[in-house]
Every structure is written in structure tokens, then in C-alpha cells.
N, C-alpha and C positions, 0 to 999 in steps of 0.2 A: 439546374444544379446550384446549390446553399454556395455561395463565396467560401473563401477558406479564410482559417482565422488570419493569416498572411494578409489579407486584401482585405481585413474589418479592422478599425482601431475599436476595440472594446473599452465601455468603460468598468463594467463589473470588476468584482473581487476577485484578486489575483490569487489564483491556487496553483500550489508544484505541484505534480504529479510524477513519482518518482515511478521506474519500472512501468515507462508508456509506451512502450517499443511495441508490446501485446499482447496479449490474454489480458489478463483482468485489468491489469491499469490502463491499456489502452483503451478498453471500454468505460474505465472512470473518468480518465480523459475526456475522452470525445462526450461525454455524457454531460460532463461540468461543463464543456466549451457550447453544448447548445441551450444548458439555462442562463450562457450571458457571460461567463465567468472569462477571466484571463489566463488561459491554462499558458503552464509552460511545463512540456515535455522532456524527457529525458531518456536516454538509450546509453547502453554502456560502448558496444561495438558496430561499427558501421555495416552496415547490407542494405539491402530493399526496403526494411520497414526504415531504416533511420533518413532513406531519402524523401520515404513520403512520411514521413513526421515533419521534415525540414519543409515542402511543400504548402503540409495542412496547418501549420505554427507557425511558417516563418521565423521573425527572430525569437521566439518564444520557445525554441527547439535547440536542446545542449546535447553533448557528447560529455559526460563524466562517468568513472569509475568510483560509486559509492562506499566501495570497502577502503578508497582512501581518503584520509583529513583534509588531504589539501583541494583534490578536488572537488570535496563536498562544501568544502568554505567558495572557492571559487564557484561553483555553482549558485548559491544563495546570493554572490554578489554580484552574479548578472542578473540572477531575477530580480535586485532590489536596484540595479542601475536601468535597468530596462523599465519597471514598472512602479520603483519608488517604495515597496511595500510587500509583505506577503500575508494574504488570511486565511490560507489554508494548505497545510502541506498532508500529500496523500503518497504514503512511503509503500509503494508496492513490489518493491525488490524484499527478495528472499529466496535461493536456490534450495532445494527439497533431493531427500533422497532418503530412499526404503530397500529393508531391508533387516533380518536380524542384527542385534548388537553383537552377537556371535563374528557376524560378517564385517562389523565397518572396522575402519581403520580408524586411530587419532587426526589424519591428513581429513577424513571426511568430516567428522565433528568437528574440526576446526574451522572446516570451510563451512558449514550451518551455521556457527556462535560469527563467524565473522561477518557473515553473509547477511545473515536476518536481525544479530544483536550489534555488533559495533557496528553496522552501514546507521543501525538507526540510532543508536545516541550520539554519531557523529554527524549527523544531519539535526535530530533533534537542539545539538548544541550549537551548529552556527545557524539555524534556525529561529531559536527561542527568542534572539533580543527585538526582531522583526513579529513575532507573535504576539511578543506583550504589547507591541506598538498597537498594534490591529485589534487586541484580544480576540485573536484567531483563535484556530483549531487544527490540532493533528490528528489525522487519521492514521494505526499501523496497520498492519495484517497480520492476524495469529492464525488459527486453525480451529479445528472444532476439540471439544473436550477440556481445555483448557482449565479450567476451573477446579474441576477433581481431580488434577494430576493423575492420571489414569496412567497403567501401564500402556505398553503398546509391543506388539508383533514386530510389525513390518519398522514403523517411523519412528522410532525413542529418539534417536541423535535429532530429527527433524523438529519433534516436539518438544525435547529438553531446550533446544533453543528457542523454542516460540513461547516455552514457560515463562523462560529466561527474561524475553522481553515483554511480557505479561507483567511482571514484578514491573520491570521499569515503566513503561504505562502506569500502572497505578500509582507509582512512585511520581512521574512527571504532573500525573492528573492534581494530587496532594499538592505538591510543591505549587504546583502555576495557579490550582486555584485563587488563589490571594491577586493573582495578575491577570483575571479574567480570561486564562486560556484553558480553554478544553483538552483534554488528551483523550482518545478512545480506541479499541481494538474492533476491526470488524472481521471474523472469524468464517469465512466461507466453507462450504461445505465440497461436495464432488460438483466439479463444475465443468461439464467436459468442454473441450476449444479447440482449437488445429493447433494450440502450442501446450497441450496440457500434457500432465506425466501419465504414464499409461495406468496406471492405478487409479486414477476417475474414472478412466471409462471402462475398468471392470464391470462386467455387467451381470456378475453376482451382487457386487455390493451396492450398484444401483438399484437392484432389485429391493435391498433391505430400507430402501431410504421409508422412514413413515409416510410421506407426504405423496409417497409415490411417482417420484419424478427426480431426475438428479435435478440442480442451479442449473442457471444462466447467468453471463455475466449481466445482462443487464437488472440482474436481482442483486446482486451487490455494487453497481452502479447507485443503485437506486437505493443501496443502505449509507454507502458515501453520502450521496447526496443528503442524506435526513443527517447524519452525523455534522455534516459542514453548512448545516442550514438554521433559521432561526431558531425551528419549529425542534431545535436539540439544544437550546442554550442553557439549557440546566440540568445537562447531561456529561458528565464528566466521569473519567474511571473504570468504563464500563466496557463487558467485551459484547456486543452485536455476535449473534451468532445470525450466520445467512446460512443453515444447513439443511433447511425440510426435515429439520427433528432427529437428525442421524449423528448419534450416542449419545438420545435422550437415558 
């Protein structure tokens, strides 16, 4: 059995990985922490996953609530007291919910824009001065479609806010390029997981994927990966779609 990162002092680049608790960030976690990297994890509420994050991370393993400023400054200032530095922040929070706009409330759109857009320009913001140090790289999470502003059935509140921070992404991409940091969205597709919303694992709509297969996380592990890696240093602004071609 591999040590846990608790029992390695690593010397690789230090990456956040926000939203590690599990589904998909915790497979970008665990994914960055076996090419070498200095993951530090993050969970908002305590259970079973936050004790074995605290287990597999050691002191690399935070308890904050992203939707607020203080504790997203607080966070950035233990991973920069812990490890001096940050080169890659992977922002995988974002709460989701579908349904007609018929149906939602103002209280739900509100918890999507706060959830998906202010958690990440308030990370992005006590973030950035430690990026330009690095000229790192941010990683967000949008969804698919993004581009054509598409209408949508079921997710509008969900994807009005992923637009949302679609603009700011390219906005941030603009702005940092001068300071050598990358900003990129990588936009998964249906990815089914034991924490997914039940609308991935429809399996009408799997059926329609092109590619004929829904994701895995370890396919948008592996889009992180390329985004936070050399072999993407002149890649900035851009959204990654990891979908098998679903609303080509």
C-alpha cells in the first residue's frame, strides 16, 4: 500500500484543489497528488470523507466554506504558510440544480450565482497574488454548451451561472496574461459517480452521448492535468470541454 501524502514531504508544485471531499475534485486531487504534486484538499462539512481527506493529506487537508471571503482568504493563507507558495488552484465547488425556470425560486438562483460565481472570484481574488508569484494556473469548472449560450429545459439557473463565470474566466485569462497566469474552464460532460445528481445517470441521455459512453472522472482528472501542466503553457481563456461530443 502507496504511503499517504501525510507520511511523504513532497517537493512538487503546490496545487488547491477546491471541492476534494468527492466526485470529481476528489479524483483531481488524488490524480495531481500521484504525478508528484502538493495537493491541499478542501471539504466544506465534516463526515467520513473529511476524515479520510485529513488521513490521505495530513496537514494539507482544510475545513472552509467557500461562499465566504473570510474563509476563502484564510484558506489561501494556510496553503501559503504550509507550503510558501501556490501553482495551481483547481476550483471544483459548484452546487447544481434542474429543473424548469417555471419551477425555481429566486433563493435557488441565488444559491447557483453564489455557489459557482462569487465562491470563485473570491478565491480567485486571494489567490491571484500567489499566482503571479508562480505564474501558475487556475483551473474552474463550467459545464457543457457554454459557448452558444444555449437555452436550456431542465438547468438555465445552473447554466446562467456557469456563463456567468465563463465571462469571468476569460476576463481573468485577459487581465493575468501580462503576469504569466493562465485561467481555463474545463467543462465535463455526464459523468456518473456515487455522488453525482441523478440526471447523469439518465440513461436516455447517456444513450445520446456521440462518443457513446458517458465520462469518467478519471477523463477530466486527466483534462486538469494537461491544463495545469507544461504541455498547456500557452493555453489560456479557454473552455476544455470533457463531454464525448454531447451538444456538439
Amino acid at each position: 500500500m502507496p504511503p499517504s501524502e501525510s507520511q511523504v514531504e513532497r517537493t512538487g508544485p503546490v496545487s488547491l484543489v477546491t471541492g476534494s471531499a468527492r466526485g470529481l475534485g476528489l479524483a483531481v486531487a488524488q490524480h495531481l497528488a500521484a504525478r508528484g504534486d502538493r495537493v491541499h484538499v478542501v471539504w466544506r462539512s465534516d463526515g467520513d470523507a473529511a476524515s479520510s481527506l485529513r488521513e490521505a493529506f495530513g496537514a494539507r487537508a482544510h475545513r472552509a466554506d467557500l461562499t465566504r471571503v473570510d474563509e476563502t482568504q484564510a484558506l489561501v493563507d494556510a496553503v501559503l504558510e504550509r507550503d510558501g507558495g501556490i501553482d495551481h488552484v483547481v476550483h471544483a465547488v459548484g452546487e447544481y440544480v434542474s429543473g424548469p425556470l417555471a419551477d425555481a425560486t429566486p433563493d435557488e438562483l441565488r444559491r447557483m450565482l453564489r455557489s459557482n460565481v462569487e465562491s470563485s472570484f473570491a478565491l480567485f481574488g486571494a489567490a491571484r497574488p500567489a499566482l503571479r508569484a508562480s505564474r501558475g494556473a487556475a483551473v474552474f469548472f463550467g459545464c457543457s454548451g457554454l459557448a452558444g449560450f444555449r437555452a436550456r429545459r431542465e438547468t438555465a439557473a445552473y447554466a446562467a451561472a456557469k456563463s456567468a463565470l465563463f465571462v469571468l474566466v476569460r476576463s481573468w485569462a485577459q487581465e493575468e496574461a501580462p503576469h504569466g497566469v493562465r485561467v481555463n474552464l474545463v467543462s465535463p460532460g455526464h459523468v456518473p459517480h456515487p455522488d453525482a445528481h441523478p440526471d447523469t445517470l439518465d440513461r436516455a441521455r447517456l444513450e445520446k452521448i456521440p462518443m457513446g459512453r458517458p465520462g469518467a472522472p478519471a477523463d477530466i482528472a486527466r483534462a486538469v492535468d494537461f491544463l495545469t501542466s507544461s504541455a498547456a503553457a500557452y493555453t489560456t481563456g479557454t473552455d476544455l470541454l470533457v463531454t464525448g461530443g454531447w451538444m456538439l
